[in-house]
Backbone as CSV, one residue per row, in Angstrom:
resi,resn,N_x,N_y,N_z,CA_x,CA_y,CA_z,C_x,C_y,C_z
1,UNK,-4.701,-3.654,10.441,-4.321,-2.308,10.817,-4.276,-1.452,9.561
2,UNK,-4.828,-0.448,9.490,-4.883,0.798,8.429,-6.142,0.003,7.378
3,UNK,-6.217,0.754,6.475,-7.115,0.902,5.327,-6.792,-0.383,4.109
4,UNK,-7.795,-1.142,4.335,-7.921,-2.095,3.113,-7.761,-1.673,1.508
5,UNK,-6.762,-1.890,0.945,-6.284,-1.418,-0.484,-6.533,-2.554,-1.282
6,UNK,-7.449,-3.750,-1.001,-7.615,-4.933,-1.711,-7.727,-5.064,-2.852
7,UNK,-8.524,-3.990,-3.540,-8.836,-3.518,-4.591,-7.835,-3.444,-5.678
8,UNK,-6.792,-3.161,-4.987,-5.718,-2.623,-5.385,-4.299,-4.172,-6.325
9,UNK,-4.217,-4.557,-4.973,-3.347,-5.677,-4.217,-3.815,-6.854,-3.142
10,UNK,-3.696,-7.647,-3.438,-4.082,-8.469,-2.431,-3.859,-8.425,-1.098
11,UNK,-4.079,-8.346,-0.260,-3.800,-8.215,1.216,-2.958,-6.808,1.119
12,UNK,-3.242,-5.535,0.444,-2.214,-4.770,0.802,-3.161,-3.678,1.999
13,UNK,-2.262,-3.151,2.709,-2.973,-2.093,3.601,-2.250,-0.763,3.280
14,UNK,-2.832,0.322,4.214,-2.192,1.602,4.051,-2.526,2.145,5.751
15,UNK,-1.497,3.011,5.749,-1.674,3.702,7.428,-1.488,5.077,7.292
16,UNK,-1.994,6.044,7.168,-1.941,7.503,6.983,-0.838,8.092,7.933
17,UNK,-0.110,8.671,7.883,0.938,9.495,8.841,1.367,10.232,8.522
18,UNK,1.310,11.658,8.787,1.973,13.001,8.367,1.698,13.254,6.601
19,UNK,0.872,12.874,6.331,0.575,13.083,4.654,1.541,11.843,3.711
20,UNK,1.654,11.270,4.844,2.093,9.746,3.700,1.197,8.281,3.522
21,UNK,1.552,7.484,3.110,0.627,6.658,3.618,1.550,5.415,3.243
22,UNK,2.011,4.745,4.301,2.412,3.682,4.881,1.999,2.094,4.253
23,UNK,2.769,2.096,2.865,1.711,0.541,2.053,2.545,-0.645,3.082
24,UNK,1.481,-1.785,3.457,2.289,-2.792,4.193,0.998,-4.238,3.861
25,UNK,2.143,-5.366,4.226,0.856,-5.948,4.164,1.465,-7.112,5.564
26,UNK,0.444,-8.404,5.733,0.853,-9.065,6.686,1.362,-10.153,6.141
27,UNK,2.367,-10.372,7.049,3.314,-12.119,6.728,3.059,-12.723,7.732
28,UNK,3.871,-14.125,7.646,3.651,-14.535,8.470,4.650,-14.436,10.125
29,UNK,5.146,-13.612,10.170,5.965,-12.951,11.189,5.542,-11.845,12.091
30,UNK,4.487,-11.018,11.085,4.276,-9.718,11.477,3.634,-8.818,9.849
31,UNK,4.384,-7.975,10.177,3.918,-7.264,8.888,5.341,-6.545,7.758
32,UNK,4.965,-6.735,6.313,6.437,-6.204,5.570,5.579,-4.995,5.021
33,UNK,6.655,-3.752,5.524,6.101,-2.101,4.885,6.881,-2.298,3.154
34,UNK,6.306,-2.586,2.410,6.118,-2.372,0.761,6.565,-1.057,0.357
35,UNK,5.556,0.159,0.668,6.080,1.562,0.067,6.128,2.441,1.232
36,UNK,6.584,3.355,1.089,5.719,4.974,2.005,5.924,5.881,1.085
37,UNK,4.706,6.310,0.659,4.637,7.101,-0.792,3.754,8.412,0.023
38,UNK,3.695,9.664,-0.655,3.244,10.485,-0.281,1.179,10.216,-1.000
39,UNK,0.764,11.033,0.424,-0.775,10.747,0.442,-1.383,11.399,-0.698
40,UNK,-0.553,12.225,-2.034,-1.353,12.363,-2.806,-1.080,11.827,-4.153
41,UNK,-0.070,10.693,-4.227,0.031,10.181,-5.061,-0.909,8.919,-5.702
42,UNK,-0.795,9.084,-6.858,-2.340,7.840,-6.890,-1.512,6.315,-6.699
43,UNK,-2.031,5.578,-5.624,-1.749,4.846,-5.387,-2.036,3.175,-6.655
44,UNK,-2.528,3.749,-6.868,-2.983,2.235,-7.893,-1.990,2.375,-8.933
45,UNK,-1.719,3.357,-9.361,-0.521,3.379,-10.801,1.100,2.659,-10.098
46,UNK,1.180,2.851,-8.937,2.314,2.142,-8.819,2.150,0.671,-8.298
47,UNK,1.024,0.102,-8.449,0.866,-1.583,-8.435,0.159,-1.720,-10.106
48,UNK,0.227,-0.706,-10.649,-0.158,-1.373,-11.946,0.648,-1.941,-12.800
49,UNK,0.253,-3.530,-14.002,0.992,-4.104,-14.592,1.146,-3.429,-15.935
50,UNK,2.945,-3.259,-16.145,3.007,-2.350,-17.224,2.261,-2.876,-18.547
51,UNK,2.075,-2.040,-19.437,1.407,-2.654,-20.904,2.313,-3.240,-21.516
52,UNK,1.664,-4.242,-22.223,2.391,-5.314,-22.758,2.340,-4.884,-24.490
């Protein structure tokens, strides 16, 4: 369900709603919602690993 962010995160997804976008991914239960960040934030800087 929603937009493959694999690229990103492993198994992470996204679901667009009202200008947000819904980060979730699947377990084994169902699904765990991760973020809901607004749709124009760049999404990759907040799964990025800080510099070492």
């Amino acid at each position: 369900m929603g937009r493959s962010y694999e690229n990103i995160k492993v198994n992470l997804r996204g679901l667009p709603l009202d200008g947000y976008i819904i980060l979730s991914r699947v377990i084994d239960n169902g699904i765990q919602i991760l973020r809901v960040v607004s749709g124009y934030r760049n999404i990759e800087s907040l799964f990025a690993e800080p510099d070492e």
